[in-house]
ROFITOR-704667 format. One record per residue (C-alpha): x, y, z; residue in one letter. Coordinates in steps of 0.2 Angstrom, whole numbers, plus 2048, in hexadecimal, padded with zeros to 3 digits. Layout:
<recs>
XYZA...
</recs>
This chain:
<recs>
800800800X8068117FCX7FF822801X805834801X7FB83780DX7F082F81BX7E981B81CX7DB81281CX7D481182FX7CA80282EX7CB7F182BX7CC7ED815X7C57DA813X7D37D0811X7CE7C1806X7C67CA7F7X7CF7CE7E8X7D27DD7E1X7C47E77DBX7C47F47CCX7B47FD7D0X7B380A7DAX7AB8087EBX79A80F7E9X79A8227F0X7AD8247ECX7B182F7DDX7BE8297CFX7D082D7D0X7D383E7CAX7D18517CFX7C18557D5X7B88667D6X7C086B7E3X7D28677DAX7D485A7E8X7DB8497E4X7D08397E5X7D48277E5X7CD8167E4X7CD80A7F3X7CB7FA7EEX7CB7E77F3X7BA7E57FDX7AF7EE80BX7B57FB815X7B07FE828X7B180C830X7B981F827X7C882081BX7D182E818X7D4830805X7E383E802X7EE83E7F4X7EF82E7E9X7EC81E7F6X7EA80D7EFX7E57FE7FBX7E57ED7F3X7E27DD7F9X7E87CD7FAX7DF7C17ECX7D87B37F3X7DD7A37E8X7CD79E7DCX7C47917E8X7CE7917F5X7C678B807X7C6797812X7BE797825X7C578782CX7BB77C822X7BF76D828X7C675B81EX7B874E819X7BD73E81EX7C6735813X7BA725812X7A972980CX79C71B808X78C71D803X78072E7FFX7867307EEX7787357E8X7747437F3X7857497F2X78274B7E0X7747517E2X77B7607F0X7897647E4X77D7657D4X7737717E0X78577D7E3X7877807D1X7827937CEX7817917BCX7797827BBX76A7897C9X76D79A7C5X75979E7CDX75878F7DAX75A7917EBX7697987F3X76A78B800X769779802X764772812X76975D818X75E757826X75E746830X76173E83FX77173E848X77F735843X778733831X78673C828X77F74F827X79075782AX79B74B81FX79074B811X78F760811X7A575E812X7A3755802X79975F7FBX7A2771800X7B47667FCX7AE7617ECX7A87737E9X7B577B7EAX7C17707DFX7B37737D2X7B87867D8X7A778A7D5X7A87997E4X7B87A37E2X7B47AD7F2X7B579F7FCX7AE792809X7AA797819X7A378A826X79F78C837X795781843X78578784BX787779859X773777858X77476485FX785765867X78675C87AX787769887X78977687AX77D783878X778788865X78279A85FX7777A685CX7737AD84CX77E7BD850X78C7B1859X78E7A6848X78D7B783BX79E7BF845X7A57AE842X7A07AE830X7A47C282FX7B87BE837X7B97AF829X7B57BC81AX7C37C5824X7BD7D382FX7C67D3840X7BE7D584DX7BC7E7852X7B77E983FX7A67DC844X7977E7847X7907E3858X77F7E1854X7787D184BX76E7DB83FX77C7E5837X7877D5838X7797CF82EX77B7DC822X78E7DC820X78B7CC81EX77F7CB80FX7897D7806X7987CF806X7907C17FFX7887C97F2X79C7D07EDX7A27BF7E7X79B7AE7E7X7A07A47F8X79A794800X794793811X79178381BX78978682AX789773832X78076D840X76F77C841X76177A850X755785845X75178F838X7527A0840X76379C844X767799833X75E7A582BX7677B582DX7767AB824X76D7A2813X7757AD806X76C7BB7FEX7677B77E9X7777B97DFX7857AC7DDX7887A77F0X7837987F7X781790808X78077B80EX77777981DX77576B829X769767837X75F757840X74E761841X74576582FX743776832X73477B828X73578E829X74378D81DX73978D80BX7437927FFX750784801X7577747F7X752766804X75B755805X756749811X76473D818X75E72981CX76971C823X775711817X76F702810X7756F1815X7846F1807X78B70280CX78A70081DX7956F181DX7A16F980EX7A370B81BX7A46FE82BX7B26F481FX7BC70381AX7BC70C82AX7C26FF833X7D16F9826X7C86EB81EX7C56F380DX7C46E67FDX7C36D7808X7C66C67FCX7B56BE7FBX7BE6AD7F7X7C86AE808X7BC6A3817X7C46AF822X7BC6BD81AX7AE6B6816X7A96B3829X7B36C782CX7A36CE81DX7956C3827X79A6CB83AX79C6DD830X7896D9829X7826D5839X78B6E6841X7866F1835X7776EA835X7736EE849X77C6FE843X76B703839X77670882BX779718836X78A71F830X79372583FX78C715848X79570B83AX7A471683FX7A4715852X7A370284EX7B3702842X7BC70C84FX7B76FD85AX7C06EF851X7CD6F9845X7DF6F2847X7D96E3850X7D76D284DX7C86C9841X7C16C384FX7BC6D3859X7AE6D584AX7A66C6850X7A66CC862X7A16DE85DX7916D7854X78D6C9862X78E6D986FX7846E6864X7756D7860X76F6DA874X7646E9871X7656EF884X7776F2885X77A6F5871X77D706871X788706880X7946FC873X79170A867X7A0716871X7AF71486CX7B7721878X7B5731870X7A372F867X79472786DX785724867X77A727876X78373A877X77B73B865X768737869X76A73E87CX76C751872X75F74C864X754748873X75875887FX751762873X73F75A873X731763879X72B75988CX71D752883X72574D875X733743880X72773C88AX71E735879X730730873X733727882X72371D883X728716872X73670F878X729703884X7226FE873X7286EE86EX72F6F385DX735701853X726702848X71370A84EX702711846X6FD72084CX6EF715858X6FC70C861X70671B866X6F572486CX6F1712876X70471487CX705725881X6F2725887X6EE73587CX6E273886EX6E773485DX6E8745857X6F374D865X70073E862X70174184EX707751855X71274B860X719742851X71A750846X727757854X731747855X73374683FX737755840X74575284AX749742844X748738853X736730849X73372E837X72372C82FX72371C826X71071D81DX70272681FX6FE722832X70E716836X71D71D83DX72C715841X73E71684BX750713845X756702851X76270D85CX75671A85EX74B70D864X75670786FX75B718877X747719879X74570A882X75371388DX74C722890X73A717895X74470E8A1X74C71D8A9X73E72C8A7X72E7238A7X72871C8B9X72570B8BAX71470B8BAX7117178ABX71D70A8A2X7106FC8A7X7017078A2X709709893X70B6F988FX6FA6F3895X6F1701888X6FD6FB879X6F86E887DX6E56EC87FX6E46F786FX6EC6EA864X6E16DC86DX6D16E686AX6D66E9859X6DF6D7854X6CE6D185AX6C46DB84FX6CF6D883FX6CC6C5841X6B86C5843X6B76CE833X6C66C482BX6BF6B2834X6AE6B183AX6A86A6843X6B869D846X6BA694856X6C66A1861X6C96A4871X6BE6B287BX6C46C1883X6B76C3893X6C16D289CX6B86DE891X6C56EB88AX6C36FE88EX6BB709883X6C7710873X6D2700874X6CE6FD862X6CC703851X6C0703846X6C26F5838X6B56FA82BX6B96EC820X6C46DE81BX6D16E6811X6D36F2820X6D46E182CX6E36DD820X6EB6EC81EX6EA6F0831X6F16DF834X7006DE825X7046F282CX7086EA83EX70D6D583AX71D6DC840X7196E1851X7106D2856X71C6C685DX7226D5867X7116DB86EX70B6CA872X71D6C987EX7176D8884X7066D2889X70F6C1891X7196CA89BX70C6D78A2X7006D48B0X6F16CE8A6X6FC6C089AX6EC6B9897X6EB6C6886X6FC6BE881X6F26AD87CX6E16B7876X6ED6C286AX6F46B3862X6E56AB861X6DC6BB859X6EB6BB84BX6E96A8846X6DC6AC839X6E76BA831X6FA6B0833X6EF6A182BX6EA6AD81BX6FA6B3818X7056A581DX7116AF827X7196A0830X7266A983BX71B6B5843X70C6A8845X71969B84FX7216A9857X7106B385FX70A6A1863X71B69A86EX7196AA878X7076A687BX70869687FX71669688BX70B6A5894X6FA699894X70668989BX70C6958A8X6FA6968ADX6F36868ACX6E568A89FX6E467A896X6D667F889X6E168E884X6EF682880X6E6678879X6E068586BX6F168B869X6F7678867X6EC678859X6F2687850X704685852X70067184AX6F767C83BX706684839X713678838X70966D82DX70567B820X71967B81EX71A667821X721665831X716655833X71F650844X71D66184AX70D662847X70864E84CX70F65485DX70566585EX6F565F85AX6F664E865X6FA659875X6EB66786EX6E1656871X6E5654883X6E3665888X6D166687EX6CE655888X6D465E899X6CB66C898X6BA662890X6B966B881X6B2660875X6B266E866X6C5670868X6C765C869X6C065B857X6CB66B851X6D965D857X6D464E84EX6D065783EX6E066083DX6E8651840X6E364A833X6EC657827X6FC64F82FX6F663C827X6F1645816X70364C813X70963D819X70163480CX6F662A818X6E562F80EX6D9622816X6E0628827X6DD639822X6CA63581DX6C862C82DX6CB63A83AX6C1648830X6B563D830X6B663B842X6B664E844X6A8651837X69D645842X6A2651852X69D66084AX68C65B845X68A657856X68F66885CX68567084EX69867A846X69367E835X6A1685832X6AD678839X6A366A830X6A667381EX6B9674821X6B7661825X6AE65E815X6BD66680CX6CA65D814X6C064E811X6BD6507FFX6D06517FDX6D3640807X6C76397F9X6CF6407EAX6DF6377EFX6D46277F2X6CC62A7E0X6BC62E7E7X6B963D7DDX6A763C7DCX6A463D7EEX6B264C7EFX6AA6577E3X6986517EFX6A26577FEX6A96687F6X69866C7EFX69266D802X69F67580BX69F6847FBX68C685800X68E688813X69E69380EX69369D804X6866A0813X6926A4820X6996B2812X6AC6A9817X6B46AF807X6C66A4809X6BD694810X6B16977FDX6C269A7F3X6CD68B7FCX6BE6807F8X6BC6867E5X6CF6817E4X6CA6707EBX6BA66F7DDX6C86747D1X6D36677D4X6C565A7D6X6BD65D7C3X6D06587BDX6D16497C4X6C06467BEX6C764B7ADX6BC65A7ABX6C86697A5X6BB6737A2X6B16737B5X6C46727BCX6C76827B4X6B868B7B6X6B86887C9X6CC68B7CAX6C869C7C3X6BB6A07CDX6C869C7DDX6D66A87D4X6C86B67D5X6C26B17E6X6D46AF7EEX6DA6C07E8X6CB6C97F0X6CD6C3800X6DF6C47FFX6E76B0801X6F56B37F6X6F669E7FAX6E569A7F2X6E96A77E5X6F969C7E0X6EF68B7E4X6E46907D7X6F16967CAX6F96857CDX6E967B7CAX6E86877B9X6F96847B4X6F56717B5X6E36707ACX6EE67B79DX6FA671799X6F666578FX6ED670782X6F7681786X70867E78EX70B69078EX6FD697796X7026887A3X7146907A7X70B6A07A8X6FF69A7B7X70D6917BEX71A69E7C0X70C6AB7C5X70969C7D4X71D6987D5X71E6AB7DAX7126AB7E8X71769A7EEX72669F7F0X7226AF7F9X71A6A5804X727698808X71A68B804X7216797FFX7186787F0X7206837E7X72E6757E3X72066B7DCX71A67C7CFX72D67F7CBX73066C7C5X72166D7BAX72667D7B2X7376747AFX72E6647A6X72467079AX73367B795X73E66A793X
</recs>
């Protein structure tokens, strides 16, 4: 700098390169009116008075083109996973590709899902591009920091104001001008701005960048609506192959041989702790930090530790982070009512709810809780999995069910858990009697309170309501074992029987069923065991266990003849007689559902006595007594058509289907086997709707082969959906036709 006289009192910005305008109310060099000398000060904005005299020339230091500038800091050097929202984010930072668009794009998601990394990459990447010759500043707002208050709006402008390179006594003291000598620097020269970690949007708003060629990346667990005019990304977990690539890499395992046993087993223990991981990205690294530099063998005890959900995210420490730090801010930050909403659904069994089970849960109307819900999405601590459904990633779940166990009295905890059981009782109940009616079940006498269950309006609402919560089942009906009234534990799985028998969801049904009966031997009740006997037989012979089942439904006989239930001694020997049918023991078969069938009339069970008409019809088609089969079929579709039981009709249309072929009439075989295909699809038995397919396939192929693969593999698909035996039998066929 040179001057004949005076200097610049004032601080010149340091980083911005020379300009060749004048600043705006300085005249041009030269001699003014006055025949005074003028000059041009340039390099930026000045603060405070400067004394012009003579000829004075202030230039500044150029800033290289794209630079970083503000202590932005390094990304790490593995990043797995994202890459489409990373292309996405830097897509958004080009101004002359989005020349109009928004001036700011805004990451949200929970903790530890990779906000911060993924706006590095994205700033890094940036500036290589040197798409923002002014710069990259970066600060973080602390919004969700531990035992760190948020910086105010006016605290995190004089940072970003001491990066553009004003010192400190050149700051202006209030937040509004800081906002202003903000803005206009910005609007000067393109410039980045990350501003990581924000609590909520009027914290960030002073800061987005005004219309012009500036730019800004923000980051935040809360979705802060009140920002509109922003390019949104919404950050989700990893899914299972990234996760174990990150967890791999990270730890010093990257390109592992996939011929190598050793590595093999070292890929299977990574899948299993990524897996209780969640795919959550700093969980995947706090795990790597756990078993870098050590032997193989610390994988397998890492993922053996992490599988006990109630000290997993105590093992998610490794020293310096922690996952329970993490949630523990995400948590502080929630509203009383909405902690103790997020803590009650840690007492639910599962991750996953609708929004009736968390008004049961938290004992509130249905109305208030969605609103509760709204707060926790927002903050990521819940997401809204479908209209109504909402659900927890797993360790959030498992910091909930801490939080329950360490803010919630014990008694709220049991009341809790005794308004869950009773609301999906009430409503397990009413899903069956509109999916099963009058099928033998056990009665609940308590009497449940009023608004223990919804509505079911239909049968497609029965199955919906029931798919939506299959997975919560097992779960609740522990629950309801373990509470004071275990009673519900056995009238829950006995209520879901009809539903696990339409869609053939084996694991569930045997699962819900072992709870229950292990609560009813507990308590002696004999006729209880005997029905859940029955229906764990049902199972297990549907998928062929035939021992299984033999050993099920002979001690279902001794407790039916225990408790002196004659109706559930015939369920017995009628089911039993499934287990000689599939044995191949056809006269056996005929024998005991004949038996039954005399029982039944004698108890006056229309509906029992149909479903023993079918079974006996089959027994006589094997026997080559296909005249009296069709007789049989004829009845039970009669009473199946009284009673308006849809799936009984369509399982015996199947049965009238299969009967005309063996009586070698193709025509009657297919008109009834179409009739079951339309029947089995509107009540939802994707198992008769493939039985049906099957029969098709086989009354098609002599005279149309094609058509007959076509059924087939239509039926293959569902059989094998279903993990039903038969579909070994369909797949051989299709393999004769096509040879």
């Amino acid at each position: 700098m040179s001057a004949s006289a005076g200097a610049a009192d004032g601080a010149a910005r340091q980083n911005a390169p020379e300009q060749r305008d004048a600043v705006p109310g300085t005249p041009q060099p030269g001699v003014g009116p006055s025949g005074g000398v003028h000059n041009t000060v340039s390099g930026g904005v000045f603060y405070g008075p400067v004394i012009q005299g003579g000829q004075v020339t202030i230039t500044a230091p150029q800033q290289p083109a794209g630079a970083p500038s503000g202590g932005l800091p390094p990304p790490s050097s593995v990043h797995i996973g994202h890459e489409a929202e990373l292309t996405s984010l830097v897509a958004a930072l080009d101004p002359d590709d989005r020349p109009s668009g928004p001036a700011a794009c805004l990451v949200t998601g929970p903790g530890g899902v990779g906000k911060s990394e993924l706006l590095l990459q994205a700033a890094h990447t940036a500036h290589r591009r040197r798409r923002f010759p002014g710069g990259v500043l970066f600060v973080d707002l602390q919004g969700h920091t531990s035992d760190t208050p948020p910086l105010s709006p006016g605290e995190a402008l004089g940072r970003l104001l001491h990066q553009l390179g004003l010192p400190e006594p050149a700051i202006p003291a209030h937040a509004g001008d800081r906002a202003a000598a903000y803005r206009q620097h910005l609007a000067e020269r393109p410039v980045l701005v990350v501003l990581d970690n924000a609590h909520d949007s009027d914290q960030v708003q002073p800061m987005l960048p005004p219309p012009g060629g500036s730019r800004a990346l923000v980051s935040s667990r809360r979705l802060l609506p009140a920002l509109d005019d922003v390019h949104r990304i919404a950050l989700d977990v990893l899914p299972s192959d990234a996760a174990v690539r990150l967890l791999l890499e990270v730890s010093g395992h990257p390109g592992i041989a996939a011929s190598d046993p050793a590595a093999q087993d070292l890929a299977r223990h990574a899948a299993r702790i990524a897996e209780h991981c969640g795919g959550l990205p700093l969980a995947l690294r706090i795990a790597a930090a756990r078993v870098r530099g050590r032997q193989p063998a610390a994988f397998a005890d890492l993922a053996a530790w992490l599988a006990d959900e109630q000290s997993r995210l105590d093992e998610l420490d490794d020293g310096e982070r922690r996952m329970t730090s993490v949630l523990a801010v995400s948590y502080r930050d929630l509203d009383q009512d909405q902690r103790r909403l997020f803590a009650l659904c840690g007492v639910n069994p599962g991750p996953r709810w609708g929004i009736d089970a968390a008004a049961a849960l938290a004992g509130l109307p249905p109305a208030r809780v969605r609103r509760l819900l709204e707060g926790l999405c927002g903050a990521h601590m819940v997401q809204e999995d479908g209209r109504g459904r909402y659900r927890m990633h797993g360790l959030v779940h498992d910091y909930a069910r801490e939080r329950a166990a360490e803010d919630l009295a014990p008694s709220e905890r049991a009341s809790a858990v005794d308004r869950l059981v009773d609301h999906y009782l009430a409503t397990a109940d009413r899903a069956d009697r509109v999916l099963s009616p009058r099928r033998y079940r056990l009665q609940d006498e308590r009497g449940l309170p009023p608004g223990a269950a919804a509505e079911i309006p239909s049968r497609s609402a029965a199955l919906a309501w029931l798919s939506a919560e299959l997975d919560d089942f097992v779960g609740i009906c522990r629950a309801a074992a373990e509470s004071s009234a275990p009673e519900r534990s056995w009238l829950l799985a006995d209520a879901l029987r009809g539903y696990f028998f339409l869609a053939k969801t084996w694991t569930p049904w045997e699962d819900t069923h072992r709870v229950a009966l292990a609560a009813a031997e507990r308590a002696g009740a004999r006729r209880e065991q005997g029905i859940l006997h029955n229906s764990l037989g049902l199972a297990l012979v549907e998928q062929r266990d035939l021992t299984g089942a033999s050993a099920h439904y002979t001690a279902a006989a001794h407790h039916f003849e225990a408790a002196g239930d004659a109706h559930g001694g015939a369920n017995a020997v009628e089911n039993h007689a499934w287990v000689r049918h599939y044995s191949g023991d056809y006269a056996g078969a005929l024998d005991d559902h004949l038996r039954a069938l005399r029982q039944y009339e004698l108890l006056g069970a229309e509906r029992n006595r149909a479903i023993t008409l079918r079974g006996t019809s089959l027994a006589e088609m094997e026997l080559g007594r296909t005249t009296d089969a069709i007789a049989h079929l004829r009845e039970a579709g009669r009473i199946f058509d009284e009673l308006d039981l849809h799936l009984d009709a369509a399982m015996t249309l199947n049965g009238l289907g299969e009967a005309y072929a063996k009586a070698g009439d193709p025509r009657a075989a297919r008109l009834h086997l179409l009739r079951a295909l339309r029947l089995s699809r509107s009540c939802g038995s994707r198992y008769e709707e493939a039985r049906a397919r099957h029969g098709l396939g086989s009354v098609s192929r002599a005279d149309t082969p094609r058509r007959a693969v076509h059924h087939w593999e239509r039926a293959l698909h569902h059989y094998i959906e279903l993990g039903s035996p038969e579909a070994e039998t369909v797949r051989a066929l299709i393999a004769e036709v096509r040879a």
